[in-house]
N, C-alpha and C positions, 0 to 999 in steps of 0.2 A: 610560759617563761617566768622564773621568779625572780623579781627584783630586792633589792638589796634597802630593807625600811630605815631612815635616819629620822632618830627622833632629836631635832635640835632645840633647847634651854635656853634663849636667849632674850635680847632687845632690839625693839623695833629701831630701825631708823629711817627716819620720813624722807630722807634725800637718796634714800635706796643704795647707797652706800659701801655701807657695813652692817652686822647687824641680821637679822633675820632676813631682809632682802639679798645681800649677798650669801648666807647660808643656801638659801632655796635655788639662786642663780649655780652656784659650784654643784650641789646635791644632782640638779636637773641634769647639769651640762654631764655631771662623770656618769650618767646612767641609774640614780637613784630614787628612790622614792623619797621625799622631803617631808616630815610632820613637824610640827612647831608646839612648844607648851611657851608662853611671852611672858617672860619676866616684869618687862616695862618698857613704856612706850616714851620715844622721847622726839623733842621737836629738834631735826638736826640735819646739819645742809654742809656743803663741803667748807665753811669756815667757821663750824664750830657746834657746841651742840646747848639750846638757847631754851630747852626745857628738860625735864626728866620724869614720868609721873612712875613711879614702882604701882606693877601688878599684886594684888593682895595673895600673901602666900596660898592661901586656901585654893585660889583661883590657877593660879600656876600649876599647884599638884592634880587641879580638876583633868586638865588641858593632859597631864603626862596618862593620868591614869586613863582616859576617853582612847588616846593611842594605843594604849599599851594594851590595856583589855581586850582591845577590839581589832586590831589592822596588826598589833605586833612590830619589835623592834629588834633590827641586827645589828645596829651600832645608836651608840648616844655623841653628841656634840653638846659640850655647856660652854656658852660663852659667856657677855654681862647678866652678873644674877640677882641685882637689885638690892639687895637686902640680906644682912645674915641671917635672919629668920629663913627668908628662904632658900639659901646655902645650906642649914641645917637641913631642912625639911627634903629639900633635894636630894640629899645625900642619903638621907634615911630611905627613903623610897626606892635611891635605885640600887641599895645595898642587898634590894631586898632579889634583882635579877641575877641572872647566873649566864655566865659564859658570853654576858654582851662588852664586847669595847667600848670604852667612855675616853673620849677624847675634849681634855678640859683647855681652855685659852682663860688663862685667869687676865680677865679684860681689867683694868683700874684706868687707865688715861686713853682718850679717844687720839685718835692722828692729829687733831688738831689743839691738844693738851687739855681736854677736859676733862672733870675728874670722873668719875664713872661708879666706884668703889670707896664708901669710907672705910677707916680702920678697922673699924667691927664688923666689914664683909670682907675684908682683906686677910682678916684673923676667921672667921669662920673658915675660909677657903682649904685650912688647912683636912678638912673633915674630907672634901673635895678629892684632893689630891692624893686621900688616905683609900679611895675606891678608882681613881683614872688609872688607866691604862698608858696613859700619857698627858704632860702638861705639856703646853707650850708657850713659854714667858718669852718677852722679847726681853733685850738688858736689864732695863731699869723695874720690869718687874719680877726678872729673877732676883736680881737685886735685893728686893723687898722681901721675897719670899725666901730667903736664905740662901743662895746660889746651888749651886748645880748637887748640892748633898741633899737637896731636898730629894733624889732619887733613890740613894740610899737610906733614907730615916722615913719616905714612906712606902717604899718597896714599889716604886713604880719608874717610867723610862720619864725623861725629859728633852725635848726639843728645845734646845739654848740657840733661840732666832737671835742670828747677827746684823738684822736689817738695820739697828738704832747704831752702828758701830761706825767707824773711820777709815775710808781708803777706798780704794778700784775695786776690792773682793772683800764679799761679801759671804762670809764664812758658819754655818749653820750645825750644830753638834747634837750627836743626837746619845746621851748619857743616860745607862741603868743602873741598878741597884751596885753593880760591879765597878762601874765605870765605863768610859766611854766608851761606846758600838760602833759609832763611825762618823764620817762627819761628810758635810757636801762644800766645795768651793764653786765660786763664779763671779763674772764680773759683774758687779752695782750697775742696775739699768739706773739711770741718771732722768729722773721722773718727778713732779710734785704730785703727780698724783696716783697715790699709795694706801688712798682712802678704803680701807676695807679685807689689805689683806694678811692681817691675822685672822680674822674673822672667816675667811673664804678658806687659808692655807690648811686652819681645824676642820674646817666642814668636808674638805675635799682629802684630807686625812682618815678621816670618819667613815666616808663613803667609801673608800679602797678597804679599809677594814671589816665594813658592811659586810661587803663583796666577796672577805675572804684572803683578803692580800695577805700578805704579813707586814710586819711594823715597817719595817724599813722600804721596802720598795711601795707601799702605801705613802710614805711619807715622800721618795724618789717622784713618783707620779704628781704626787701635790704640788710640790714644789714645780714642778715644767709647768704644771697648770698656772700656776699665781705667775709663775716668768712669762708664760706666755699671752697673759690676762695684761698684764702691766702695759707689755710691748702695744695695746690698740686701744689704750684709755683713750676715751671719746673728749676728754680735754672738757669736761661740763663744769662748770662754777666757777666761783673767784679764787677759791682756796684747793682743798688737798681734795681733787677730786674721785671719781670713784673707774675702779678700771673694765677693760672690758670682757666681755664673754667670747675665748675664741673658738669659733665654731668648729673649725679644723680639726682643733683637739679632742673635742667628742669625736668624729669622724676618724684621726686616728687611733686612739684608746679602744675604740668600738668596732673597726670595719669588719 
């Protein structure tokens, strides 16, 4: 049986969170194989994140190229990438793949308002988005990144997450090069702990992509996963904690 290889670009988080921890958690759970190239490791717990140390670019492209040579990749995930040096570098390497999905989360503020991304990896990012197959910014980093025409000026689709928005419904668009493809509504589960899922909604994106899906009902699938991940957060730490794994969900996606 072949399984579907995600090679995810990310940072650690030591409270298992977000982050490569939650990558590897959503990858496993939808039926995937999970490989990692680690960006940077950072000291971070559900009320905030209290170090940052960036992986040396050379060391990250070690990490991409060890997968890729060897085990092979059907979908990529890049979430925080540490440094625009290695936003550039990234971007160079995987320009170099053909016919894989790249599904980007331009991470800049952690849940609990940390910064993540300075200016000069927030402007490299644009290199990023110039090879995804999809971004996915919540508000305030579409925002940043020039709103929703950024899918048009780089010829790629955009998931505009309504999670940072106002009200009962919580409203999710998913915009191409054309303009809008469709969009999902639902009511706002009413939760503090939300730690992690941009982080999980790309990975679990990635991984229906892996597999073969298409955009949109890869994206449909992700989304019940993170709704139904929220609903059995284990309620762990003082702050934005991190949610759960629902086991079900593999069990139905799978049976």
């Amino acid at each position: 049986m072949s399984i579907a290889r995600i090679l995810i670009i990310a940072g650690s988080d030591s409270g298992g969170g977000a982050g490569i921890q939650a990558d590897l958690k959503a990858v496993t759970m939808l039926g995937g194989h999970a490989m990692t190239a680690i960006t940077a490791i950072t000291a971070q717990n559900t009320l905030g994140v209290q170090g940052v140390h960036p992986v040396p670019t050379d060391m990250v492209l070690a990490q991409m190229h060890s997968c890729i040579s060897d085990i092979g990749v059907d979908a990529v995930k890049i979430g925080m990438i540490g440094s625009a040096e290695t936003a550039m570098a990234v971007a160079e390497l995987l320009t170099g793949l053909s016919d894989v999905p790249i599904v980007f989360d331009p991470v800049m503020v952690a849940t609990s308002g940390s910064v993540l991304a300075d200016a000069a990896t927030i402007a490299a990012f644009e290199k990023l988005m110039a090879i995804a197959t999809l971004v996915t910014p919540n508000i305030p980093e579409l925002a940043a990144l020039g709103g929703e025409g950024i899918a048009a000026r780089f010829g790629t689709h955009v998931l505009a997450k309504g999670g940072h928005g106002v009200g009962a419904l919580l409203v999710d668009r998913l915009v191409g090069p054309e303009g809008l493809v469709t969009d999902w509504t639902d009511p706002r589960i009413n939760t503090p702990h939300t730690h992690g899922t941009g982080c999980t909604l790309a990975s679990a994106i990635a991984t229906g992509l892996g597999q073969g899906m298409a955009l949109a009902p890869a994206i449909a699938r992700a989304r019940a996963y993170v709704r139904a991940a929220l609903t059995i957060a284990p309620g762990l730490g003082g702050g934005h904690g991190p949610m759960g794994a629902p086991p079900e969900f593999l069990a139905h996606f799978h049976a």
